[in-house]
C-alpha angles and dihedrals in degrees: 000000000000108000113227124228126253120243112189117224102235108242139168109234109180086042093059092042086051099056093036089058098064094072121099120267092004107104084053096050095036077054106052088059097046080120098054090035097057087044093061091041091056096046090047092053090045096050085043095055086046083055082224128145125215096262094054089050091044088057087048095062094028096250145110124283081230080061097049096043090055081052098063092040110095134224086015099082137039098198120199114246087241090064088033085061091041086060098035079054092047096055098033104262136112119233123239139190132177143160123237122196113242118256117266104258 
């Protein structure tokens, strides 16, 4: 089965984000998931490097592209660590986690 390539949709992000912010109650809510955001944006750029689309991520870890595609939205989805290893393999990455101690006030 011949993989396609991935052809990223252009998109301004911190405009969006700009704009976005103006509304009332976003920035708090856009806040409170930095940490899931970060994650999907991660897992975009990586499946993008690959040049790889969702379905060809989903066969390689034996899923659906509907799975893969809850995986990289964030704030829909808590996936486990286990799922998170199967995607980092499939688009030729490693998965780390840390913890890091929170900053002195």
């Amino acid at each position: 089965m011949a993989e396609l390539k991935y052809k990223p949709v252009r998109h301004d992000h911190a405009a969006f984000l700009a704009e976005a912010r103006q509304r009332p109650g976003f920035a708090e809510a856009y806040d409170a998931l930095a940490l899931e955001y970060t994650l999907a944006g991660q897992m975009l750029k990586a499946r993008a490097k690959a040049g790889l689309t969702q379905d060809a991520v989903a066969a390689r870890m034996g899923t659906t592209k509907s799975a893969v595609s809850r995986l990289e939205a964030a704030g829909k989805h808590a996936p486990s660590l286990a799922t998170l290893k199967r995607y980092a393999a499939a688009v030729g990455c490693d998965l780390q986690v840390k913890l890091v101690p929170h900053k002195a006030a």
